[in-house]
Backbone as JSON, one array per atom type, in Angstrom:
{
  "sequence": "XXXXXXXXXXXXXXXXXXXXXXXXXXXXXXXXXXXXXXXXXXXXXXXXXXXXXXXXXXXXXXXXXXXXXXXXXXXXXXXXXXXXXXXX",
  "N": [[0.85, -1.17, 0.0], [0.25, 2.06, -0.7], [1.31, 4.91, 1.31], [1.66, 8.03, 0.57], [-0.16, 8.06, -1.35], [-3.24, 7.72, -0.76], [-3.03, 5.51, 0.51], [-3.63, 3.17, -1.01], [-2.95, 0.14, -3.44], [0.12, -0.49, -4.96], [2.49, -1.44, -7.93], [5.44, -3.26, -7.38], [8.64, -2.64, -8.08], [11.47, -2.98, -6.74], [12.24, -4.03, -4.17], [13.88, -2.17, -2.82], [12.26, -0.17, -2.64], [10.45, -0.27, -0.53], [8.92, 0.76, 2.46], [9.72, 1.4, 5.67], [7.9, -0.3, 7.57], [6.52, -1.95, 5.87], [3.08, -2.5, 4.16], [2.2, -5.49, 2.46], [0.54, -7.01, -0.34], [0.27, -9.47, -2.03], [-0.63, -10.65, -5.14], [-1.61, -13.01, -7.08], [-1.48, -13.79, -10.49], [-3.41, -14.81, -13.02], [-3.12, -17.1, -16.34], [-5.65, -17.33, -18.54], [-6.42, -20.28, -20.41], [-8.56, -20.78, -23.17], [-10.73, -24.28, -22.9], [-11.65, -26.67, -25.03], [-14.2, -28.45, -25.77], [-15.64, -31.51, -25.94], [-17.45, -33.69, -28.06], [-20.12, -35.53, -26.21], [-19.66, -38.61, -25.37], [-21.06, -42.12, -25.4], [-21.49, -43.65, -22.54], [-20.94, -46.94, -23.33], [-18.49, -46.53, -24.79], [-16.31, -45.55, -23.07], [-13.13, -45.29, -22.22], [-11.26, -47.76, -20.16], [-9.05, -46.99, -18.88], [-8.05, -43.84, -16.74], [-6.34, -41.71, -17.12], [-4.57, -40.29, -19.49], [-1.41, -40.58, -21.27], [0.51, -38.41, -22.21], [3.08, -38.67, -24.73], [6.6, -37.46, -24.85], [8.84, -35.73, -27.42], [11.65, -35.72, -27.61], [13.4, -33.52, -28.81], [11.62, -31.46, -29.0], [11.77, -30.54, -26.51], [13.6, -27.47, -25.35], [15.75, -27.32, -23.75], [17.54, -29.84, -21.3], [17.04, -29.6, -18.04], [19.74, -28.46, -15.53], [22.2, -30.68, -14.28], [23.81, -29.89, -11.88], [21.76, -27.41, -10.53], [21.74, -24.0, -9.75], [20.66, -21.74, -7.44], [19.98, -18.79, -6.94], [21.76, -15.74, -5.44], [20.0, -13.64, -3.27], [19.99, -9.77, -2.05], [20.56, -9.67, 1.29], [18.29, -8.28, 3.23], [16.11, -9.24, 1.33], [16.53, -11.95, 1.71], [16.56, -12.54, 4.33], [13.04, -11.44, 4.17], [11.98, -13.1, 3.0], [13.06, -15.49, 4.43], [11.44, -15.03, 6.75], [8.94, -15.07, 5.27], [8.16, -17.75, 5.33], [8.03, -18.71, 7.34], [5.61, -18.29, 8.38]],
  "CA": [[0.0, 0.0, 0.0], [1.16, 3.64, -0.97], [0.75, 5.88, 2.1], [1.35, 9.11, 0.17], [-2.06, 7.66, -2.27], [-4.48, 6.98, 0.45], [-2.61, 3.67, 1.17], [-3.72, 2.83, -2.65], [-2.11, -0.66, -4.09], [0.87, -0.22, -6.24], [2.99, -2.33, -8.52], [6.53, -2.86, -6.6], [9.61, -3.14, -8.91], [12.47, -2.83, -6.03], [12.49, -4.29, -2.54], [14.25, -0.96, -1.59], [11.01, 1.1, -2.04], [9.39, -0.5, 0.46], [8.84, 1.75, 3.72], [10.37, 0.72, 6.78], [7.01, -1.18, 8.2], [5.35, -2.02, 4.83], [1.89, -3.68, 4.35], [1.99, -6.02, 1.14], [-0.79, -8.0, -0.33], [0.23, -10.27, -2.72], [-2.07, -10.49, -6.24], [-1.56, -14.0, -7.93], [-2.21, -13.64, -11.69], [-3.13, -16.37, -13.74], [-3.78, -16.84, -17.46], [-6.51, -18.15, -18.65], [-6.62, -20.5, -21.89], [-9.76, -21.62, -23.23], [-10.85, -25.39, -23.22], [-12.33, -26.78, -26.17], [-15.63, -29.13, -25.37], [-15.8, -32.72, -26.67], [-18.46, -34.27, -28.05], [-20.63, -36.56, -25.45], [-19.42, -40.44, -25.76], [-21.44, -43.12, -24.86], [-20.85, -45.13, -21.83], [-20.0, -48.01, -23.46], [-17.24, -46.32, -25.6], [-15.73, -44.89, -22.39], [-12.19, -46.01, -22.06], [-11.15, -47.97, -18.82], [-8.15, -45.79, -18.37], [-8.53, -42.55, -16.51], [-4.93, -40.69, -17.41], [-3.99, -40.31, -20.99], [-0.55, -40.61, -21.22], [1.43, -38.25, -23.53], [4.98, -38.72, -24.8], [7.44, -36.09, -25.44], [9.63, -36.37, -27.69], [13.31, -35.32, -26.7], [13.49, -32.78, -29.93], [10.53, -30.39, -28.42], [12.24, -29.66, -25.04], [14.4, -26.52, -25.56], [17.33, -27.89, -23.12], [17.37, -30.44, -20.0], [17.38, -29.48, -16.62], [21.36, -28.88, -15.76], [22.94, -30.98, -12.78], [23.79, -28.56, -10.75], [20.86, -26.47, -10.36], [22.47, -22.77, -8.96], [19.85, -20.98, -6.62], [20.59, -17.22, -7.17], [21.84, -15.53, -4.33], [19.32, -12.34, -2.75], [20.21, -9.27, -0.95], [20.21, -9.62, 2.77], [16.95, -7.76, 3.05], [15.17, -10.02, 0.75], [16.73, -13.06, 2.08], [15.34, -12.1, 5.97], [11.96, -11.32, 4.02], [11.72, -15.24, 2.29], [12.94, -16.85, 5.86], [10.15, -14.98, 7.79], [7.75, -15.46, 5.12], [8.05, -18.9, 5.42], [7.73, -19.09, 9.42], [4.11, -18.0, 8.68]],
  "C": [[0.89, 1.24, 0.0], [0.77, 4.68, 0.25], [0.66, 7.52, 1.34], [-0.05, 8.85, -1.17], [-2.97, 7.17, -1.76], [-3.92, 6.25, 0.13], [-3.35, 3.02, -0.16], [-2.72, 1.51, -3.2], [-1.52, -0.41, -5.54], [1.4, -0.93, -6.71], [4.56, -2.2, -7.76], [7.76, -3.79, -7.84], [10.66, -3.69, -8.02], [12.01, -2.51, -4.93], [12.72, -2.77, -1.8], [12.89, -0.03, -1.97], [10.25, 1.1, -1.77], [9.58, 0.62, 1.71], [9.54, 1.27, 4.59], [9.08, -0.47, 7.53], [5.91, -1.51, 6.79], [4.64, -2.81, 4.62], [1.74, -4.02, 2.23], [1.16, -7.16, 1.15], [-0.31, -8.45, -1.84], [-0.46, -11.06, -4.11], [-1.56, -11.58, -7.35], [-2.08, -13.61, -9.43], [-2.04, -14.81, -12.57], [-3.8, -16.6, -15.04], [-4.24, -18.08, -17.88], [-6.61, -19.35, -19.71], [-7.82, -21.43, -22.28], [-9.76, -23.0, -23.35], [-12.15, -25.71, -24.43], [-12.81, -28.27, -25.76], [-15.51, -30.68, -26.12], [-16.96, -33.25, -26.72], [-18.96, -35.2, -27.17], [-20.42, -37.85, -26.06], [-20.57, -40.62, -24.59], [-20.84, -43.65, -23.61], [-20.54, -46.24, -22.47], [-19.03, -47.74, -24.36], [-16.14, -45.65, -24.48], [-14.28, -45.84, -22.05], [-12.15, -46.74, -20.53], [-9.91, -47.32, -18.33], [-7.99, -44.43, -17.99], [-7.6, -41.51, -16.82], [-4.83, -41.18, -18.73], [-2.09, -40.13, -20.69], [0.18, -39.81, -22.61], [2.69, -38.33, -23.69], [5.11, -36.87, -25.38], [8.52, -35.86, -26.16], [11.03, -35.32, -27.31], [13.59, -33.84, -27.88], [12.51, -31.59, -29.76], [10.72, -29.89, -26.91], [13.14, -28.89, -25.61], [15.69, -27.04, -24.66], [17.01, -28.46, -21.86], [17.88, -29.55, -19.14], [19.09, -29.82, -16.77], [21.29, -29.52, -14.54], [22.44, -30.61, -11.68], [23.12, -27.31, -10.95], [21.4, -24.83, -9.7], [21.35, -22.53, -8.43], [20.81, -19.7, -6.52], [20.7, -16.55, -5.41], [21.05, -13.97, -4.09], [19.96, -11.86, -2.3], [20.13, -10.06, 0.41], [19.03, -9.23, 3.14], [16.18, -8.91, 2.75], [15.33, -11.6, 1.36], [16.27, -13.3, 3.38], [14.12, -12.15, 5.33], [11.37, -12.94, 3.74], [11.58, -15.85, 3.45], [11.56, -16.41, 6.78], [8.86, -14.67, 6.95], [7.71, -16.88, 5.06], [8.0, -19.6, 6.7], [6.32, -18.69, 9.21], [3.56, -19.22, 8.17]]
}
């Protein structure tokens, strides 16, 4: 919340221009993509398998997972903010 905009929700680029006691609310966004409807089957054409199984073929992944995964290292700041949002 912006105290100089009646306490108004803003978009936050940089940790540092938070306030010293700042109240953040968190706004999941999630995109939508339509599903496309299938014609009604019969019960007795209904498969007995409930998971479809798709392959993938090795030529449509852009690059495996490496090894050694790195985890980027945060400020100090942000790295206190992660550990005590995760004690809640």
């Amino acid at each position: 919340q912006e105290p100089e905009f009646d306490n108004a929700l803003c978009n936050l680029t940089d940790v540092s221009e938070l306030p010293e006691k700042p109240t953040i609310k968190i706004i999941p966004t999630i995109e939508l993509v339509p599903v496309t409807t299938t014609p009604e089957i019969s019960s007795d054409a209904v498969s007995l398998a409930d998971t479809e199984i798709l392959s993938v073929s090795s030529l449509e992944r852009s690059s495996p997972w490496p090894e050694d995964f790195q985890i980027p290292k945060f400020p100090v700041d942000v790295e206190y903010r992660l550990r005590q949002g995760n004690l809640l």
